[in-house]
N, C-alpha and C positions, 0 to 999 in steps of 0.2 A: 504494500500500500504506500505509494512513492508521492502521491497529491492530495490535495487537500480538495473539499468541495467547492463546485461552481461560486456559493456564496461567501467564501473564503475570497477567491481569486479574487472576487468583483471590492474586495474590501481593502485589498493589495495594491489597487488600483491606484494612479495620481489623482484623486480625486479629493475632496473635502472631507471623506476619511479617514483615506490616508494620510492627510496633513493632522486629524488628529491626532491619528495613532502616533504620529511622529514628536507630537508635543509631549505627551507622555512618555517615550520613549527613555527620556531621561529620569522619569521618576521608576524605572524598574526596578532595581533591590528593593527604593520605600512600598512597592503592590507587593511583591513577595516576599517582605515581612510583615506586613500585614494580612497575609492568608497564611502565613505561616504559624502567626503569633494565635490566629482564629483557629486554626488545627490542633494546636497545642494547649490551647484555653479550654477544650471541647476532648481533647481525649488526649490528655499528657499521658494521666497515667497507663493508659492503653499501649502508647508508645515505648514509654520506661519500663513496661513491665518484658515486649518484647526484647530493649536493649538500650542499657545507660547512655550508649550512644547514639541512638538515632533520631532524635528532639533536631542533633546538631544538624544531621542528614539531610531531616526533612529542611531544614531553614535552607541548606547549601541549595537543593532538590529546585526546593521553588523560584529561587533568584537564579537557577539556570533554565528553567521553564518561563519562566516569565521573558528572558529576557531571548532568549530564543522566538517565543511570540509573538513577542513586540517587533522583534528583526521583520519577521514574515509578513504582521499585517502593516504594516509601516511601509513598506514597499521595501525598504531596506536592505533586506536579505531575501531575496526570492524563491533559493533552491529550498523546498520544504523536506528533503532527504535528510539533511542532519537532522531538524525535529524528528523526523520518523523514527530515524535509531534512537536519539533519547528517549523515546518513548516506550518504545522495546527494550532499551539499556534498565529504565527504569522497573518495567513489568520483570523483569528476568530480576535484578536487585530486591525489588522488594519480596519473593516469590521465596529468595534463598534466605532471607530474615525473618520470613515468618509472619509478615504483616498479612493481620486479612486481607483480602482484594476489598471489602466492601468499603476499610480506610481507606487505601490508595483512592479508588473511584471517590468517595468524599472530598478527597484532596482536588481533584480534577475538575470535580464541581465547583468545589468553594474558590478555584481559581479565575474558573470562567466568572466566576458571578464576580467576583472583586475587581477582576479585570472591566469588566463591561461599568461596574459603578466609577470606577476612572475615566472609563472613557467618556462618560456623559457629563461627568463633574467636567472635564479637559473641555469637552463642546458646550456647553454651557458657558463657562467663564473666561474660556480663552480665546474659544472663536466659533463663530455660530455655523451651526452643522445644520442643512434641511434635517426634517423627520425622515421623511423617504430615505436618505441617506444613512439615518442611525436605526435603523429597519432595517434596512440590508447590511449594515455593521453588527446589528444581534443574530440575524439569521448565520452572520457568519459564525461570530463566536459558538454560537450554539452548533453549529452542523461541525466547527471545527472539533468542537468536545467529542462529537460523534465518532468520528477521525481518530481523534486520538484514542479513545477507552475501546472501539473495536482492536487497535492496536497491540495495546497494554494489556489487553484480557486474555487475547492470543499469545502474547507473548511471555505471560504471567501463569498461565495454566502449561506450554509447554515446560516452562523452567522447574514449577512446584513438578509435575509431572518424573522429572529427570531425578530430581532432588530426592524424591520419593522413592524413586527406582535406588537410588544409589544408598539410599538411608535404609533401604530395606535389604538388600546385597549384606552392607555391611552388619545389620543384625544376625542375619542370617549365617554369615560368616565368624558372627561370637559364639552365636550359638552352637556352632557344630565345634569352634575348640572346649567350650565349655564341655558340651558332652565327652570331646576328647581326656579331657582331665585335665585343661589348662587353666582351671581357676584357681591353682595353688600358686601359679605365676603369682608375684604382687603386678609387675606393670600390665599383664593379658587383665588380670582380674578388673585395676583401674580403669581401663580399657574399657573392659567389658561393662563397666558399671554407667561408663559415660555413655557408651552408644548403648546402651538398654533403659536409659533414666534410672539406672536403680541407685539409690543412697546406700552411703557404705554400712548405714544400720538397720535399711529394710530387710524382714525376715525374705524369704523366698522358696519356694516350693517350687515340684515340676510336676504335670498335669502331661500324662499320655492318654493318646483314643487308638483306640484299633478298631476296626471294622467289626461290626456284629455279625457279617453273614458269613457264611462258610466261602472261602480260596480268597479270603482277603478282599480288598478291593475290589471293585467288579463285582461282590455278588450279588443274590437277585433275588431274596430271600424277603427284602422288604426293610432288614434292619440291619441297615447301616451298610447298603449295596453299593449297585453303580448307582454315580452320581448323588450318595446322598449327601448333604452338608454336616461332617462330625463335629466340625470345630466350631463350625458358628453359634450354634448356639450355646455352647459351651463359654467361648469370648463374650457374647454376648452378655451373658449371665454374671459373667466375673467383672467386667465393665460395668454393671448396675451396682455394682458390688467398692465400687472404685478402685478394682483390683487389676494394676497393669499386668498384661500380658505382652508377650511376645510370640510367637507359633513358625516350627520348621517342620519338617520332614525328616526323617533317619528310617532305613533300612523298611518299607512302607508304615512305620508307625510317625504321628502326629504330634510332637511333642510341645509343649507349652513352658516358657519358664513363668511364672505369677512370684509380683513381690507388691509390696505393701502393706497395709494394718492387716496381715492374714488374720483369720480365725482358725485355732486347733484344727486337725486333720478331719478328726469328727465331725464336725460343722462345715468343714469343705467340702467332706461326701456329701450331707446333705443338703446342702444350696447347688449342688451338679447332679444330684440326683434326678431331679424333674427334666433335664432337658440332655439326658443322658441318648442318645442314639445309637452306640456303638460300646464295647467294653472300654470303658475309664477307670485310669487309676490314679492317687496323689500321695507324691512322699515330699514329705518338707526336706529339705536342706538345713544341717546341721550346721555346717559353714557358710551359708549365706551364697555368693557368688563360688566360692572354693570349694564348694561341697554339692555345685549342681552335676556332675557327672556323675558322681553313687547315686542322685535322687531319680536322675534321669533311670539308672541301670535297675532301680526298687521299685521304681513306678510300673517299667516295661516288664517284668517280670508278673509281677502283683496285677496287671491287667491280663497277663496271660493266662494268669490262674481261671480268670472265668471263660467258660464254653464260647464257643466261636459264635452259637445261635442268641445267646445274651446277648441285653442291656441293660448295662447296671454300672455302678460306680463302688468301687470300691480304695480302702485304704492300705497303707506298705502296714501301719502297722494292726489289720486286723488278719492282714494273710503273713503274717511274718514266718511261720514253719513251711508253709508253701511256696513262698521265695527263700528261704533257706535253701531248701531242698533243691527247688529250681538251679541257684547258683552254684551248683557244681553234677557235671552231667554224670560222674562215675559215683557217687552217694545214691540216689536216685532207683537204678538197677540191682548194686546190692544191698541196700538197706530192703526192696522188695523180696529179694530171694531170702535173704538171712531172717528177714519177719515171719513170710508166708512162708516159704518150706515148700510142701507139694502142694499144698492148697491148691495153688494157680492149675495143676496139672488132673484137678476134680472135673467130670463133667459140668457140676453144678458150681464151679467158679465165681460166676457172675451172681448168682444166687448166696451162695455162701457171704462173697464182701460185701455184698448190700445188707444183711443179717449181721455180719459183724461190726458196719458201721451205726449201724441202728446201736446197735448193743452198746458201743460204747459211748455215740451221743447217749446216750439215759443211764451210764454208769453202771453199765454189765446186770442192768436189769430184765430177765424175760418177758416181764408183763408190762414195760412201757414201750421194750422192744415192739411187741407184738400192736400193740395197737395201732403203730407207725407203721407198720406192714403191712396192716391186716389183716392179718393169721395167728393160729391157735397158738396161746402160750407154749404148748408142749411140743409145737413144731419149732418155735424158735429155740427151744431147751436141744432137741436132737440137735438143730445144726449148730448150737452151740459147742457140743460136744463133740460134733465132728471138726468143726473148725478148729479145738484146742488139740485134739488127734494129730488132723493134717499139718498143725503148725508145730505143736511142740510148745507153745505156750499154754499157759493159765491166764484165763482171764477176769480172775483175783488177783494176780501178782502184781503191782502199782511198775513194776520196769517192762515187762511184757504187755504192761496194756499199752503203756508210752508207746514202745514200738511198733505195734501193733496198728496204733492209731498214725503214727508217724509214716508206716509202711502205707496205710490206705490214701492219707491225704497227699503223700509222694507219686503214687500210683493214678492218682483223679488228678491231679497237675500236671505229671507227665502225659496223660492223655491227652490234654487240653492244648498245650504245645505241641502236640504231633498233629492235634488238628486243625489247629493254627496254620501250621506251615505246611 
């Protein structure tokens, strides 16, 4: 966009306009501290809150726009190509500082309008201007606003645009040394805390999702298939919560770091409960930023614990024997064989662990056994007693029930991971 409007040009003109514009010409800094001074009277603190520096900016801003303007409509300076770049110089500036567009646009108004009160005060008392004449001197200003703020907005959303790309790269790129294990760095960690907003004494947790349907991603089950959204509403929920997040991807799980006023783990699952779509888990961080790659490795564990056809949220530390166990692949195998014995090798296997898990949630009772069943107390007594046969435990003895029960929740984990993946 290299010209200005028809009603620009006509205002550019030798005419009695232009001799206006020319009398003012000399008053340019005093127009542009006076729209500056009305900027800054109207939203100082807006400005200072983005940057202790930019009060100064904006004053510098406008005494070079103004006086760029004056060039142009003054006949002066004709070519309107440098205004154009300033104006895009400015859209791309303000874009990387942070300024809402809706200030800048205020700026751009409140200058045309200060401008034009000068210019009628100038034809008024210094030399008489037709109406007709200050008619098509407003129509210019105003179609020039036009001009410009199409400019600025193009060029102010491509910048924020880039900015955005480049601020989310680099989180992205904390993020995965974090998981690495590089928050023990002191400088990665500082690092890390500045491109994440995190404060060096907010707590921090890490939040994974995995897909609820069976083959991971992609599936078509309904929960938490192709295409469903895991994260959002998950972000969503912790944002109402004013609970920053941050969200990547690792090895297809979803992983989130969250820091701020957290609430205990407990309260976390249940404020992610409701808008759970996919298997969720949360482990706090011990160390804060230096400790998000164990939260990370407790979380992804602890969500694997639940079935692939789940959704639910759960906590590291309400599965803590099951991410135990999970964490080391050769415990897993034999702690099964050394619990069960031949059990596994019963045809009634599957029948048997279900009976023995009963048994021990209700503390080796038959008859609460049973009614979680559904079956006759005296069934649950035989396979009690086949079970203590085939295993070689007693399940009265407080160390064989441990194992026992350690051996089944190792087993229901390990399944859960194989059908995971």
């Amino acid at each position: 966009m290299t010209r200005v409007d028809d009603g620009v040009r006509s205002a550019v003109d030798p005419d009695p306009v232009a001799r206006a514009w020319r009398l003012v010409l000399h008053r340019s800094d005093e127009i542009a501290d006076v729209i500056s001074s009305r900027l800054l009277a109207k939203d100082l603190d807006a400005y200072r809150t983005i940057s202790p520096h930019l009060p100064e900016d904006v004053r510098h801003s406008c005494r070079e726009h103004i006086r760029r303007g004056l060039l142009t409509l003054s006949g002066v300076g004709s070519d309107t190509a440098p205004a154009v770049e300033l104006w895009r110089e400015t859209g791309r500036r303000r874009a990387r500082q942070g300024v809402p567009l809706e200030l800048v646009l205020n700026a751009y108004t409140m200058g045309a309008r200060v401008l034009w009160e000068a210019l009628t005060e100038t034809a008024t008392t210094h030399e008489h201007v037709p109406d007709a004449d200050l008619l098509g001197a407003a129509r210019g200003v105003w179609a020039n606003l036009d001009v410009q703020n199409a400019v600025l907005i193009e060029a102010y959303h491509r910048e924020r645009d880039r900015v955005q790309r480049r601020d989310q790269q680099r989180q992205q790129t904390v993020l995965d040394g974090l998981v690495d294990g590089r928050g023990g760095d002191p400088t990665f960690a500082a690092n890390a805390r500045t491109a994440l907003g995190v404060a060096a004494g907010d707590a921090v947790a890490c939040v994974v999702v995995l897909p609820g349907g069976p083959g991971g991603p992609g599936g078509s089950d309904g929960s938490g298939g192709e295409g469903a959204d895991l994260v959002g509403p998950v972000e969503d929920r912790l944002d109402r919560r004013a609970l920053v997040s941050h969200w990547h991807v690792r090895s297809g799980a979803a992983y989130g770091l969250v820091s701020g006023a957290l609430p205990d783990e407990a309260l976390l699952v249940e404020l992610l409960a409701p808008v759970a779509a996919g298997r969720v888990a949360v482990a706090g961080s011990a160390g804060g930023i230096a400790g998000f790659g164990t939260a990370f490795q407790l979380a992804l564990r602890a969500a694997e614990t639940l079935s692939p056809g789940e959704r639910g949220v759960v906590g590291v530390t309400d599965r803590l024997p099951e991410v135990l166990l999970a964490g080391d692949s050769h415990v897993t195998p034999l702690l099964v064989a050394e619990a069960f014995g031949e059990l596994l090798e019963h045809p009634q296997a599957e029948t048997l662990v279900t009976t023995l898990r009963a048994l021990l949630a209700h503390d080796g009772s038959p008859t609460h056994a049973a009614a979680e069943l559904y079956c006759h107390r005296n069934t649950v007594i035989y396979r009690m007693k086949q079970i203590e046969r085939l295993t070689g435990r007693n399940l009265t003895d407080p160390r064989d029930k441990m194992l026992l029960w350690l051996a089944v929740t190792a087993r229901a984990a390990a399944g859960a991971v194989r059908r995971t993946r």
